[in-house]
C-alpha positions in Angstrom: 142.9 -6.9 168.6 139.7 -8.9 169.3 139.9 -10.7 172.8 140.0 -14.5 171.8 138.1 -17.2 174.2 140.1 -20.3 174.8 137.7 -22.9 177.0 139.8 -24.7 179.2 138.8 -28.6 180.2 139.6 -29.8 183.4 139.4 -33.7 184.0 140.2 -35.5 187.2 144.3 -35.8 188.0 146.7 -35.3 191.0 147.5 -32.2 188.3 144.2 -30.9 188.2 145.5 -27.7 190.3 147.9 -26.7 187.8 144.9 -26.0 185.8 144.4 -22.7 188.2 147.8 -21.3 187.3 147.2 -21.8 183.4 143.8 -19.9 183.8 145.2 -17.4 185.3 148.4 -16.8 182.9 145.8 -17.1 179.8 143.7 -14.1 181.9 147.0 -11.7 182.5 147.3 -11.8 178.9 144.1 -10.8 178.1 142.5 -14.5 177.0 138.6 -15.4 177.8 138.6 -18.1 179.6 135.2 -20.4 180.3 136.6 -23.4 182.8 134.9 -27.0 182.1 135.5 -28.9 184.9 134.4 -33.1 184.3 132.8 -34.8 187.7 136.0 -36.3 188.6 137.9 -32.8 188.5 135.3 -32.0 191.1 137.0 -34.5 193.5 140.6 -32.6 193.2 139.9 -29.0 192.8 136.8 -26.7 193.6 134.5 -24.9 190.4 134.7 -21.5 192.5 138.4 -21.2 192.7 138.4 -21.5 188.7 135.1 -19.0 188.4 137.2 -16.2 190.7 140.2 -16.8 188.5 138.7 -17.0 185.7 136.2 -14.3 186.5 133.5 -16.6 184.3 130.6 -18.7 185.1 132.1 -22.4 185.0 130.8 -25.3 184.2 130.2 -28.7 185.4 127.1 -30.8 184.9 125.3 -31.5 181.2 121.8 -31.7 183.2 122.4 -28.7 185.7 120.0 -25.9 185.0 120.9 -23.9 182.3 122.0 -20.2 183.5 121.1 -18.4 180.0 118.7 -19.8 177.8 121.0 -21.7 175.5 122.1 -25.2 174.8 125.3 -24.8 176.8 127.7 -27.1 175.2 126.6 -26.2 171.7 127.2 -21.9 172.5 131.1 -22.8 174.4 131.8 -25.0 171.0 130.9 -22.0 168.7 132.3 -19.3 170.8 135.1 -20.8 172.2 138.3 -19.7 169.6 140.3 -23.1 171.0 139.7 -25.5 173.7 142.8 -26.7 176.1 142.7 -30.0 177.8 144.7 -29.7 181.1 145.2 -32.1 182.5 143.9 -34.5 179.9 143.8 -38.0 181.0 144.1 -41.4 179.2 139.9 -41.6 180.0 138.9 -38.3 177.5 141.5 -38.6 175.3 140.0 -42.8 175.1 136.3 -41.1 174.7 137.3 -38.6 172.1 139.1 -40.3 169.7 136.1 -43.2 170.1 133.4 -40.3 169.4 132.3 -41.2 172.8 130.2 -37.8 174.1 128.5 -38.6 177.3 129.9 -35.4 179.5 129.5 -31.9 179.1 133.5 -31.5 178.5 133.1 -34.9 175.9 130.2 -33.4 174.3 131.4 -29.8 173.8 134.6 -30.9 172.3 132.5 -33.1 170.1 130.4 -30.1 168.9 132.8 -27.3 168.2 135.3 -26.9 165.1 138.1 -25.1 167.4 141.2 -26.1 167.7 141.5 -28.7 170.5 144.9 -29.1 172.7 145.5 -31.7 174.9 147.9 -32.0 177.6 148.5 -34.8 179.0 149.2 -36.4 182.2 149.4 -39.7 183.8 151.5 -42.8 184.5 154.5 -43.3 182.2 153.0 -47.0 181.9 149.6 -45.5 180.8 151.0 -42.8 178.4 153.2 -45.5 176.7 150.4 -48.1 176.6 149.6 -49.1 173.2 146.0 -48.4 173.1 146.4 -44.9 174.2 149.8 -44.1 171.6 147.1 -45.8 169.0 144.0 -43.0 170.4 146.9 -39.9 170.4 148.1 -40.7 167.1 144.5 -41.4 165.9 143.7 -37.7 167.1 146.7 -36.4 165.5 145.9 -37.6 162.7 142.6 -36.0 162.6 144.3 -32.5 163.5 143.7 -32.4 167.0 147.3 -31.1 168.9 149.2 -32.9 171.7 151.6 -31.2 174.6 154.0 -33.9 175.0 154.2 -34.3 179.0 157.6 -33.9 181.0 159.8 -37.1 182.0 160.2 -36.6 185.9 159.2 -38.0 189.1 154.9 -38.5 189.1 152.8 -38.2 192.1 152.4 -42.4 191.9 156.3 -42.1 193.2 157.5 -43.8 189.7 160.1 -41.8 187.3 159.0 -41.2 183.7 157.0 -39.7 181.2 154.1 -38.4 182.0 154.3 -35.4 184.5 151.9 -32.5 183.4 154.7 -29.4 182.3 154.9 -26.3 184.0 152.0 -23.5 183.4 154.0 -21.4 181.8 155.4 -23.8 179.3 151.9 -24.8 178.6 150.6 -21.4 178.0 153.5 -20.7 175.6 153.0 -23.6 173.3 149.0 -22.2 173.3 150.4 -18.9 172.5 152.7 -20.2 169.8 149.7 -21.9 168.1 147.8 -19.0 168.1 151.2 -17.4 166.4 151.7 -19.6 163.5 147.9 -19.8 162.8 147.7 -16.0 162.8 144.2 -16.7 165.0 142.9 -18.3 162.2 143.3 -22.1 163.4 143.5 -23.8 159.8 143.4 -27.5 162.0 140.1 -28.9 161.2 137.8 -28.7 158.0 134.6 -30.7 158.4 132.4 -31.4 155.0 129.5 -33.4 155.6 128.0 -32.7 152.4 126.4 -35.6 150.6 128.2 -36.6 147.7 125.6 -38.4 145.2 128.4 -39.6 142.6 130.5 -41.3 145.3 127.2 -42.3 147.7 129.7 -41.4 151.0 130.2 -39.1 153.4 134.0 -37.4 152.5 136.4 -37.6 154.6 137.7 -35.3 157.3 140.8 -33.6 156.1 143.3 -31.6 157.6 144.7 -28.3 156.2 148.0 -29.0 155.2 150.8 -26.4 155.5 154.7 -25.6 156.1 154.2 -26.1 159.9 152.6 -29.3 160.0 154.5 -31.5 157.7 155.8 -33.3 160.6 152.8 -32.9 163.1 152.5 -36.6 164.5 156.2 -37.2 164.5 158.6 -37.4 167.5 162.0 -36.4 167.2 164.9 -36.8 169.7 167.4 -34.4 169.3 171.2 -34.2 170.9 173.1 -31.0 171.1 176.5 -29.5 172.5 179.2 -30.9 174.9 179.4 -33.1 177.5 182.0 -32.3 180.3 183.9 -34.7 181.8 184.9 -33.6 185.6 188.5 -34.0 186.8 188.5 -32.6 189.6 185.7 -29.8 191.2 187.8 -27.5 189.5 188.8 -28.8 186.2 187.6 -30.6 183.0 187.6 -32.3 179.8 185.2 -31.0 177.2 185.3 -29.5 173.8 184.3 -26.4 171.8 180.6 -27.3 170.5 178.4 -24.5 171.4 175.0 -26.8 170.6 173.6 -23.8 167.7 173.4 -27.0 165.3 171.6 -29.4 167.9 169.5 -26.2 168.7 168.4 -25.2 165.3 167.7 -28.4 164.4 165.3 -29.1 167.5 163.4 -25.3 167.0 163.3 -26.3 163.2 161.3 -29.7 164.0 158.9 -28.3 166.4 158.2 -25.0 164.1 157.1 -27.7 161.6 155.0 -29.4 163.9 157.0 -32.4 165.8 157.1 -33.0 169.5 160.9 -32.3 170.3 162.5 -34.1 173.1 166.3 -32.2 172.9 168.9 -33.6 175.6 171.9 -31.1 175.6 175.0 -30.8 177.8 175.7 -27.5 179.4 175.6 -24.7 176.7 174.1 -21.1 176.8 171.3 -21.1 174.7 167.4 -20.8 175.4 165.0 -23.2 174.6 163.3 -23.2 171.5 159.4 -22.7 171.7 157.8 -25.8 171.9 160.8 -28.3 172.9 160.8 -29.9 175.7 164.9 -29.6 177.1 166.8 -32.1 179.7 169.9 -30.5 180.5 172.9 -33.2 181.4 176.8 -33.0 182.2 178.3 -35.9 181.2 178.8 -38.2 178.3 177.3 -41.3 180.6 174.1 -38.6 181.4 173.7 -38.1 177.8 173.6 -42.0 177.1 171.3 -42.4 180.4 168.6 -40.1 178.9 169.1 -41.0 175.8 168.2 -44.6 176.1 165.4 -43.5 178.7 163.4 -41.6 175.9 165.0 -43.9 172.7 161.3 -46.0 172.5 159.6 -42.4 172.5 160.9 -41.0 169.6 160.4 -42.3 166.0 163.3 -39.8 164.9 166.8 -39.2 166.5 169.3 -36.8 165.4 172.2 -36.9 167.4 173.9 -33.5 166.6 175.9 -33.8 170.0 179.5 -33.5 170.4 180.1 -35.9 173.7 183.7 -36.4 175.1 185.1 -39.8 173.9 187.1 -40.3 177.0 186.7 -39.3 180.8 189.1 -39.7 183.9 189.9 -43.0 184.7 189.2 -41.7 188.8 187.7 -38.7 189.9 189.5 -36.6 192.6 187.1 -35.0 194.9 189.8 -32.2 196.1 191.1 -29.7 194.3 194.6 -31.2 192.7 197.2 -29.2 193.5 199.8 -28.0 191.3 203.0 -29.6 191.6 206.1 -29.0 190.3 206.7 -32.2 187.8 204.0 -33.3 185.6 201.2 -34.6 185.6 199.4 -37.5 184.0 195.9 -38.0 184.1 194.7 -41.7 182.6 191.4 -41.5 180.8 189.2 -44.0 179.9 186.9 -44.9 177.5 183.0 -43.2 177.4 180.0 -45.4 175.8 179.4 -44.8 172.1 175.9 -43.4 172.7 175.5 -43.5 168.1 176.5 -46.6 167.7 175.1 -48.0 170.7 171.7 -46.5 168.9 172.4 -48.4 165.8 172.5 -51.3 167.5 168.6 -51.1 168.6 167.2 -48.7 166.1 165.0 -51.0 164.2 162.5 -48.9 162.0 163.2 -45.4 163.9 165.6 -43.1 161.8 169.1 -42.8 163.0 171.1 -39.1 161.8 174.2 -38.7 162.9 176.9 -35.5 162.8 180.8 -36.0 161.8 182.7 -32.8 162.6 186.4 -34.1 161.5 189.5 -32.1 160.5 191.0 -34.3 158.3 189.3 -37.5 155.9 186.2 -35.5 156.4 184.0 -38.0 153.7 185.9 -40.9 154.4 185.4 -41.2 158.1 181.9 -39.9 157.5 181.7 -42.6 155.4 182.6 -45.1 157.9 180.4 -43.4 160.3 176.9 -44.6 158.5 178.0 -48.3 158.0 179.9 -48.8 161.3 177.2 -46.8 162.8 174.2 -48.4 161.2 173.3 -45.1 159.9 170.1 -43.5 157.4 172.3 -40.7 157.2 174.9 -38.6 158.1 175.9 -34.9 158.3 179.6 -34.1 157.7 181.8 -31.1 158.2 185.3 -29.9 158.2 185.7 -27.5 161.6 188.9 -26.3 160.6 186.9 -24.9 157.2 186.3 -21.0 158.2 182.4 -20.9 158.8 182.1 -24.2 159.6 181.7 -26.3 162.7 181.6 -25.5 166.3 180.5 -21.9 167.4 179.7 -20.3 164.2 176.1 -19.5 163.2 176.7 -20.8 159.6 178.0 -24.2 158.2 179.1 -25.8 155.2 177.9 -29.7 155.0 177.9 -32.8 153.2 174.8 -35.2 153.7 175.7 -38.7 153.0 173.3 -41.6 153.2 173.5 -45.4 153.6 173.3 -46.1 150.0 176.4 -44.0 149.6 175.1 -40.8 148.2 176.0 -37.7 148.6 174.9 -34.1 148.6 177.1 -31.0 149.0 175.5 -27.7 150.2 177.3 -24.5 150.0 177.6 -22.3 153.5 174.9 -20.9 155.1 173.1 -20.2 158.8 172.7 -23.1 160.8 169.1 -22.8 160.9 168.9 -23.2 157.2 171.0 -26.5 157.6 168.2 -27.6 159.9 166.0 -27.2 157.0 168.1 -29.1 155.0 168.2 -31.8 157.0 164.7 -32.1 158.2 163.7 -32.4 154.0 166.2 -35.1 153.6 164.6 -36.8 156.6 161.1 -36.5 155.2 161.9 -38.0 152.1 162.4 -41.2 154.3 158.1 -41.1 155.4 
């Protein structure tokens, strides 16, 4: 297989040295890398660390002198096979999506038809200001691709979104673009040809396939238990295994969404491409949940939290005793309906798993719950419900129809679903 030449674009952030461990992931598995490094990377992180990693010349200045006789930015746009952004800040993603080009990274990704993909990094106040969602989803629109950034704790000592992800994660979403374009890259087609008749340039337009028919969306997706602890030794939970929640968050992002998935303690890997926060308990789940609710323009709450928790915690071991016991529980938040409450214009999906009454609480589920739709099975039904790979549902929406499907794997539900939930854009 041909090598493939990925130029990597390095602007000025605390995260700037992360950039050096990308670099050299992309080069153990046998990438070309050419290292762009803006004037403000300069002042975090050293060109020659990047030209020994990367074993290339790298560069730095649009006026410098020239090394081969060529217009530098012009030869990197046509050889490069992608460019990566890392860490992109708010300032070339702004110049970018204005057709500002007055850098050689700026420039360059101006001049080449590559795919370009940005990750982010910067202060959750930044990433969530208005004028920079409006630039993002202006590039997105145009077919350029976003990492979505980690929530966490940022260098400015604030907790939110905006922490650059780890190296590796970054290099695997890269890798998994590369997979689902087969090295092709089918992002970006430019025609500039004059078109008498119409006396306009046409427009830029986007390649449309199966994997990118929710590129530009965000979806939030719950999955698995919560546990509720009684004492270090003991709990209340239930039997969800999160293969629904799971499928349905590997689904979205195979189709082009940035996945936010917040799942209680199950043993399953991450999908490719979703970002993961792992929490315990039902009050956990409704913390994050409400953190990243203004992110996301779709939730699906596939989760199965506990509906009650210990009244009091013991922090000893309670020992067994030869009379009963009673434990008092009391009553966790409603994280769904609490959603329903606030949703607005985002798209609420919720999950009834009943044994008993299965369409008529379901029913009662999307108008108590102020739901677009819901997603209803009978866990008692063999092949259906928690553990299994397969499941037999019942999609009901707010207008009170319903659709039936017969059994099949969970990961074809997730298809399912995510048509019904296009039909709503």
């Amino acid at each position: 297989m041909e090598k493939k030449h990925i130029v990597v674009g390095v602007t000025g952030g605390i995260a700037s040295y992360k950039a050096l461990e990308v670099v050299s992931k992309l080069k153990k598995l046998s990438f070309d890398t050419t290292v762009i490094l803006t004037k403000n990377a300069c002042e975090f992180i050293q060109p020659l660390s990047f030209q020994i990693i990367s074993q290339n010349l790298v560069y730095t200045d649009m006026f410098e002198e020239p090394r081969n006789w060529e217009v530098e930015h012009i030869e990197l746009a046509k050889k490069a096979d992608a460019f990566l952004i890392v860490p992109a800040t708010a300032n070339i993603i702004g110049k970018v999506a204005s057709g500002i080009a007055d850098d050689l990274l700026s420039t360059t990704i101006m001049a080449t038809k590559a795919p370009v993909i940005f990750a982010p990094s910067m202060n959750s106040n930044m990433y969530n200001n208005p004028i920079f969602r409006a630039n993002v989803e202006n590039l997105e629109s145009l077919g350029y691709i976003f990492i979505r950034p980690f929530t966490g704790k940022l260098a400015c000592g604030d907790e939110g979104i905006g922490k650059l992800p780890d190296p590796e994660y970054i290099v695997n979403e890269v890798m998994d673009i590369f997979d689902r374009n087969d090295f092709s890259f089918p992002v970006r087609s430019y025609d500039y040809s004059y078109d008498e008749e119409e006396k306009k340039l046409p427009a830029m337009e986007k390649e449309k396939n199966y994997y990118d028919d929710f590129r530009g969306k965000r979806i939030l997706v719950t999955a698995g238990p919560t546990v509720e602890a009684i004492d270090p030794v003991r709990f209340i939970s239930n039997h969800s295994s999160g293969k629904m929640g799971f499928a349905l968050a590997e689904e979205a992002a195979e189709r082009g969404a940035e996945v936010l998935l917040i799942t209680g303690p199950v043993a399953l890997e991450t999908p490719r491409g979703v970002q993961r926060i792992d929490v315990t308990s039902t009050e956990d789940m409704y913390r994050e949940v409400h953190f990243n609710f203004d992110w996301a323009d779709i939730v699906i709450k596939a989760a199965a939290p506990a509906d009650y928790r210990p009244e009091v915690y013991v922090d000893q071991k309670i020992k067994k005793a030869s009379g009963d016991f009673n434990i008092k529980l009391t009553k966790n938040p409603d994280i769904l309906k609490s959603l329903g409450e606030i949703k607005g214009n985002k798209l609420l999906i919720g999950f009834a798993a009943e044994s008993n009454n299965l369409l008529e609480y379901a029913r009662g589920k999307v108008e108590n719950k102020n739901l677009d739709f819901i997603v209803a099975n009978n866990i008692l039904e063999s092949g259906s419900g928690f553990k299994g790979d397969t499941n037999h549902v019942t999609i009901i929406d707010s207008e009170g129809k319903m659709s039936e499907y017969n059994k099949m794997t969970k990961k074809q539900v997730a298809h399912v679903i995510l048509d019904k939930v296009k039909t709503y854009f």
